[in-house]
C-alpha positions as CSV (number, residue, x, y, z in Angstrom):
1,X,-45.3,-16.2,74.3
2,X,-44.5,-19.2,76.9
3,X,-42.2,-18.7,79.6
4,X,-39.9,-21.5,80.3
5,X,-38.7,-21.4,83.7
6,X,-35.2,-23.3,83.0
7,X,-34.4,-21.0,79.6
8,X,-35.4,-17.6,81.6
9,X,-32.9,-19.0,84.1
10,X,-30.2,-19.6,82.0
11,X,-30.6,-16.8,80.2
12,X,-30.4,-14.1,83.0
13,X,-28.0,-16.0,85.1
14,X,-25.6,-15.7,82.1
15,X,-25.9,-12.2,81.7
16,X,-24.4,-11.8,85.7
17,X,-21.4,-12.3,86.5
18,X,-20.4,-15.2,87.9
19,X,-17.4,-14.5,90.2
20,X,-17.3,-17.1,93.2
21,X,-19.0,-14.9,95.7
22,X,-22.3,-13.6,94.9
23,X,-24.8,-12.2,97.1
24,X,-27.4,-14.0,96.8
25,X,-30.2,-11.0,98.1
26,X,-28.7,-8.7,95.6
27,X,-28.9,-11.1,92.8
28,X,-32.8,-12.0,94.1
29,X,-33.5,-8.7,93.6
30,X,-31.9,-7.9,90.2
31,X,-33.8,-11.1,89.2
32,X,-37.6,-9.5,90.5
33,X,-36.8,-5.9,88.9
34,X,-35.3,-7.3,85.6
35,X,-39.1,-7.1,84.3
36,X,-38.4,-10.1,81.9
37,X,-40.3,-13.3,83.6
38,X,-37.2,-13.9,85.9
39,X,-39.5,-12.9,89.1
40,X,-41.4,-15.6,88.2
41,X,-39.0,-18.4,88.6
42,X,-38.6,-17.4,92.5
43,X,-41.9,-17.2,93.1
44,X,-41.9,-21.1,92.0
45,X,-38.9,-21.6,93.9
46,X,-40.3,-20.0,96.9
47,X,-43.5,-22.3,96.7
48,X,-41.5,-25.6,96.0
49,X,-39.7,-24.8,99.3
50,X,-42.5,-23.5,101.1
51,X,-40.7,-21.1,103.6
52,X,-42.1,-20.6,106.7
53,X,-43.5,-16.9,107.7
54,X,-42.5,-14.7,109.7
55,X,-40.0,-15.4,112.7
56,X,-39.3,-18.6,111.0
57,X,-38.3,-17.4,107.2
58,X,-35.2,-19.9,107.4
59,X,-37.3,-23.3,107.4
60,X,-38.3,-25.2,104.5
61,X,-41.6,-27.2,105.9
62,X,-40.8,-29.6,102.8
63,X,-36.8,-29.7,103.3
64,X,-36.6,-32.9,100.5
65,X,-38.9,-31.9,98.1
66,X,-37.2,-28.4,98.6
67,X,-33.8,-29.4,98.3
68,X,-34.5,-31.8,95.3
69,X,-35.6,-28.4,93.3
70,X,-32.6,-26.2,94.4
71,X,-30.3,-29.2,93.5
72,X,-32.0,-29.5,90.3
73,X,-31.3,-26.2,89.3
74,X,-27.5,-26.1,90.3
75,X,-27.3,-29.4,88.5
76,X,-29.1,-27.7,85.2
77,X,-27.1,-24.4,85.6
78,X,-23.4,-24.4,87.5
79,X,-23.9,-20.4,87.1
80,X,-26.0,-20.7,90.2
81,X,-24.2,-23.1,92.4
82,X,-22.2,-20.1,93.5
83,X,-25.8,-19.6,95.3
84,X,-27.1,-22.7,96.4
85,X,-23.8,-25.0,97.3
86,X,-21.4,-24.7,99.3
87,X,-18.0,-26.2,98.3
88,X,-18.7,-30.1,98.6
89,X,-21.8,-29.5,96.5
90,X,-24.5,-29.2,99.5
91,X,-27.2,-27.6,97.8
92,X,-30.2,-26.4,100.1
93,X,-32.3,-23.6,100.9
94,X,-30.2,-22.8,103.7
95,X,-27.7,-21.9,100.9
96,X,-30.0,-20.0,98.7
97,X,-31.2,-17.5,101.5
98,X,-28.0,-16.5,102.9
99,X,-27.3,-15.6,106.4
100,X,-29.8,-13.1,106.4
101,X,-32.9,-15.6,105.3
102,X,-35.1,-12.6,104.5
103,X,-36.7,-13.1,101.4
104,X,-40.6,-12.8,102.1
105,X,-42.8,-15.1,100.9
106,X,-45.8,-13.0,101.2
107,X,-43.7,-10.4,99.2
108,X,-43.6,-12.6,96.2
109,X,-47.0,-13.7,96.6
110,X,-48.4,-9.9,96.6
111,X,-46.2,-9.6,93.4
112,X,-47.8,-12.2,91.8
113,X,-51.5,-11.3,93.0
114,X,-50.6,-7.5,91.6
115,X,-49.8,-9.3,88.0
116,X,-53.1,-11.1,88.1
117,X,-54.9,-7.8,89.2
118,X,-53.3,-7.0,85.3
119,X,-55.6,-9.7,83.8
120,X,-58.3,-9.2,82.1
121,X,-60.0,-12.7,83.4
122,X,-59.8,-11.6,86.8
123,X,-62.0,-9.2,86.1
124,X,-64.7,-11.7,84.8
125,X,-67.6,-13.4,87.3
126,X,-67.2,-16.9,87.8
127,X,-70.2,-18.8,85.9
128,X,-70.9,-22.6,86.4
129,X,-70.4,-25.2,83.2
130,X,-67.6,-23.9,82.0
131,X,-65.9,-26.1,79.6
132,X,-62.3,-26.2,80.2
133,X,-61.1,-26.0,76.6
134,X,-62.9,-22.6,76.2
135,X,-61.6,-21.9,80.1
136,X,-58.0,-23.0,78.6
137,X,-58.2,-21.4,75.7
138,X,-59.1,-17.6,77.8
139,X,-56.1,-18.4,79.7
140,X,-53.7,-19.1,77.1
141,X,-54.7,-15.7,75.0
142,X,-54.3,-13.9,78.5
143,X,-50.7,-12.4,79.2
144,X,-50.6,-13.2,83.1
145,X,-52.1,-16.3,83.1
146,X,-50.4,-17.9,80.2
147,X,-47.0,-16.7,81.8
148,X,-48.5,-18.1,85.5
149,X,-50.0,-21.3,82.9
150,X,-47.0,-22.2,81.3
151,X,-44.4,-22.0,84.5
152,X,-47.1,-24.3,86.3
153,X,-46.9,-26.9,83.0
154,X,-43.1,-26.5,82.5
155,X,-42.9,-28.6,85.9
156,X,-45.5,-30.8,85.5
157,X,-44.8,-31.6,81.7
158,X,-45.7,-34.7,80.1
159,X,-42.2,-34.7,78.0
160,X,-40.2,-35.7,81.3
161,X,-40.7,-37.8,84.0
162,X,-42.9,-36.6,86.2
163,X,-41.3,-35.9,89.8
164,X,-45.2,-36.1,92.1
165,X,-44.0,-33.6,94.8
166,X,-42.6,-30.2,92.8
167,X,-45.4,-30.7,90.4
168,X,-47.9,-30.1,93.1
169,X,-45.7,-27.6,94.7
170,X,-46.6,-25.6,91.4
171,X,-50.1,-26.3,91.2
172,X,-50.3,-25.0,94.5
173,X,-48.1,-22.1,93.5
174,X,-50.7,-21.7,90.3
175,X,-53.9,-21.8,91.9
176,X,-53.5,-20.0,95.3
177,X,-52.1,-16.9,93.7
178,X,-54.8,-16.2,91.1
179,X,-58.0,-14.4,91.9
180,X,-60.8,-16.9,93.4
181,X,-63.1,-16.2,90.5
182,X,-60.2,-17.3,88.0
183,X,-59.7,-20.8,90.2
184,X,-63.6,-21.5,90.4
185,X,-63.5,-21.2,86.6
186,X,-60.6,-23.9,85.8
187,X,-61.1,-25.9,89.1
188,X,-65.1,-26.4,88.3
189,X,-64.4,-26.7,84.2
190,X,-65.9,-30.1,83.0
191,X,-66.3,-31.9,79.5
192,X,-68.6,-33.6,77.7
193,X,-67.9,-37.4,77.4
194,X,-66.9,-37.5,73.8
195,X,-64.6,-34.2,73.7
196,X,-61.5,-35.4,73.6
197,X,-59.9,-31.9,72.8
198,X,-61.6,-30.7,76.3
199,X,-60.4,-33.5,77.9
200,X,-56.9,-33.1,77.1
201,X,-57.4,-29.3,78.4
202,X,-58.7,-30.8,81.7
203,X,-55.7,-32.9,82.2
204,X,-53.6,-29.7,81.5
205,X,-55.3,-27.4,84.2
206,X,-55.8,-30.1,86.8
207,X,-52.4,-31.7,86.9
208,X,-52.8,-34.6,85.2
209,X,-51.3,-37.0,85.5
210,X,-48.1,-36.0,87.2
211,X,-49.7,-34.1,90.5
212,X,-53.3,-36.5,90.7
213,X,-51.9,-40.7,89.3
214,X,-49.9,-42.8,91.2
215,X,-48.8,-46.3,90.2
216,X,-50.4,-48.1,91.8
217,X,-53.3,-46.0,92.9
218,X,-53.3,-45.6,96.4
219,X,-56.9,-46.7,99.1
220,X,-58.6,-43.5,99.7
221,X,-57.9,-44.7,103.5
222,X,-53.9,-44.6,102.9
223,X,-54.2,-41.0,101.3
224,X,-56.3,-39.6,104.0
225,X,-53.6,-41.0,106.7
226,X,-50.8,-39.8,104.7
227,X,-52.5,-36.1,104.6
228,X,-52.7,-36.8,108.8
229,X,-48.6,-37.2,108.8
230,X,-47.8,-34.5,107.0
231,X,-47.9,-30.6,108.3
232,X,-49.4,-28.7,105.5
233,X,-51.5,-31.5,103.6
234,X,-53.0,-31.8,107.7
235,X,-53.7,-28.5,107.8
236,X,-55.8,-28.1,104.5
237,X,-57.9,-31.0,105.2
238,X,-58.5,-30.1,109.0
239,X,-59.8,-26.3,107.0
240,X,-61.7,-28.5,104.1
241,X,-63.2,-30.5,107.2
242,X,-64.5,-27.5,109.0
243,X,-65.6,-25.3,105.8
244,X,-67.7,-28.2,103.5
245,X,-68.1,-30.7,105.9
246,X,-69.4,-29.2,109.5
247,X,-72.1,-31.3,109.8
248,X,-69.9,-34.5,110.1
249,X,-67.1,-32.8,111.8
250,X,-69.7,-31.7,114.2
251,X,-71.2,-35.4,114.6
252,X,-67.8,-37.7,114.0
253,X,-65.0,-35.6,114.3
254,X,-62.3,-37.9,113.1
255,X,-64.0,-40.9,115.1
256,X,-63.6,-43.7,112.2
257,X,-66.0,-45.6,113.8
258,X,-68.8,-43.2,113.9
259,X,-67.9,-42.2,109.9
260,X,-68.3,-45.5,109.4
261,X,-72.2,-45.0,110.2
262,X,-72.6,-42.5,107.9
263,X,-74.2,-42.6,104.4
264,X,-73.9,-40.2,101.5
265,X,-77.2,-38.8,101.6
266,X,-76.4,-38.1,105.7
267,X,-73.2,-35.8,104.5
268,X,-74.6,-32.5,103.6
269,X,-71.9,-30.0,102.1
270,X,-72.2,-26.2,103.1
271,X,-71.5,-25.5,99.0
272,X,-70.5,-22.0,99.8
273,X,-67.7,-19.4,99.1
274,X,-65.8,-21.0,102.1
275,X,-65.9,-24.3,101.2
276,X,-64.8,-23.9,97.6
277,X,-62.0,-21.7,98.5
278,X,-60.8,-24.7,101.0
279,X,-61.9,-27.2,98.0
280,X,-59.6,-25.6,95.5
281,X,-56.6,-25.8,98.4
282,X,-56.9,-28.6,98.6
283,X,-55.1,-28.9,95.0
284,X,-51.4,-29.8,94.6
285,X,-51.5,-31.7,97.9
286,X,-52.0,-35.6,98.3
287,X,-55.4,-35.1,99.0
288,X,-56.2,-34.4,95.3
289,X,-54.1,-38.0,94.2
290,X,-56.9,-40.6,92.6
291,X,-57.4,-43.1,95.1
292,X,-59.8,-46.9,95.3
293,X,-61.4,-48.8,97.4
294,X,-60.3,-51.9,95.7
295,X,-58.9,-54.5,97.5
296,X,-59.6,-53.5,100.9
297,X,-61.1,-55.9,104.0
298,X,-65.3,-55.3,103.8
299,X,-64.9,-53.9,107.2
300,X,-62.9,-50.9,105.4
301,X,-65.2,-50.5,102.5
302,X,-67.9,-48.2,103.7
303,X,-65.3,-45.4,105.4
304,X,-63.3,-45.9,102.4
305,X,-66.4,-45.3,100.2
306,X,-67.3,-42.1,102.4
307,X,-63.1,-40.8,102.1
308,X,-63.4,-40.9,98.0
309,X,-67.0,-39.5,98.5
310,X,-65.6,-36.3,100.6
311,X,-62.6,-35.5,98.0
312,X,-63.1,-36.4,94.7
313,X,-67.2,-36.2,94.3
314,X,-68.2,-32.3,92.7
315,X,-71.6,-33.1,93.5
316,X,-71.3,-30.5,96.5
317,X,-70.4,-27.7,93.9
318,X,-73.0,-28.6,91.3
């Protein structure tokens, strides 16, 4: 059955009492060993909030997008402000971890990567043209990834308005923590033009629209300077660059000018294991939002051309 995130929240936070001071370490870990999908809500937290490793646990890298979430959640359920406020309603991460700030990230993350070992689809081989309603369909009738599946599509749904920034804090959640083989599978599903049934199915898997559409649809040149400013996206693409890509890193760097001299057919991708694990990263980060080359100056078109080329063509992986 599908997990909701908000209704396994409610209903274990109820069954705890909620006197005004409650140790919020203690209650993380009767959440993890309650065995009842409650685990999986802080490993969704945890991701939104993106805590820093070690030596650094107490940092959220994305402190608005974090903060949004935790408010969120005392806003849904006042059984967990006790938790995440303090008493003139500052809710934050800071809050949530306590003093102490030693939940573990990577903790969680083996926890999850033990579930998935449980699957039966991470047992499977990755094979090329896949089509994502079958690919949807195997993860749906599988236990661990319907449970990872539905979490992912609880934040991302359709039925509410789409908040951008958590909903690819969950992709990212959803597709780091499975097995590589499983992401190749749903990352590299396609559909045939007139499947409509597949195409919903794509949408589902690859965050659309929430995570990928902005209104209105940003240049491919904006996106990639947006990635620049921003710790983590910058750190994906500077991995994508080197892993797919060496060729041009190793002729332009990040020299505009000299991209600008480049043509498709002088941008051979590497195509391997490397690059695809980077590639699939790259999802639930601003670097996967559809961008144009509309409306630009014809001195911007080429590198603009060459940007959309790099992150949205699967002609490297086909």
């Amino acid at each position: 059955s599908l997990y909701s995130v908000f209704t396994v929240l409610l209903m274990y936070f109820t069954s705890i009492s909620t006197v005004q001071t409650i140790d919020c370490l203690r209650l993380r870990e009767q959440c993890i060993n309650a065995a009842n999908g409650c685990e999986s809500v802080w490993n969704v937290i945890e991701d939104v909030c993106n805590i820093s490793v070690l030596g650094n646990r107490c940092k959220a890298e994305d402190t608005i997008g974090c903060n949004r979430i935790i408010q969120v959640l005392a806003d849904e359920y006042p059984e967990f402000k006790n938790c995440v406020c303090t008493t003139d309603d500052s809710c934050s991460i800071t809050n949530l971890l306590g003093k102490q700030c030693s939940i573990d990230k990577d903790d969680i993350s083996m926890e999850t990567k033990l579930q998935w070992s449980l699957s039966a689809l991470s047992k499977q081989a990755y094979t090329a043209n896949r089509t994502c309603l079958d690919v949807n369909k195997e993860c749906v009738e599988d236990e661990v990834c319907n449970k990872q599946l539905s979490l992912y599509l609880k934040v991302c749904s359709a039925n509410k308005k789409c908040n951008m920034e958590e909903c690819q804090a969950a992709i990212r959640f959803f597709y780091q923590n499975m097995p590589f083989e499983v992401a190749q599978m749903m990352t590299f599903c396609d559909c045939t033009q007139s499947d409509e049934s597949c195409h919903r199915a794509k949408e589902l898997l690859h965050g659309k629209p929430c995570a990928v559409t902005a209104v209105p649809p940003p240049s491919c040149l904006n996106v990639i300077h947006m990635c620049e400013e921003n710790k983590l996206c910058r750190k994906k693409y500077a991995t994508f660059w080197s892993k797919c890509w060496r060729h041009v890193t190793k002729k332009c760097y990040d020299d505009e000018a000299c991209l600008e001299t480049l043509i498709r057919g002088d941008m051979p991708c590497s195509a391997n294991s490397d690059c695809k694990a980077a590639y699939i990263s790259n999802w639930g980060t601003m670097l996967r939002v559809e961008c144009t080359c509309q409306n630009l100056l014809p001195m911007e078109q080429s590198l603009c051309k060459l940007f959309h080329h790099m992150l949205h063509s699967k002609s490297c992986f086909s």
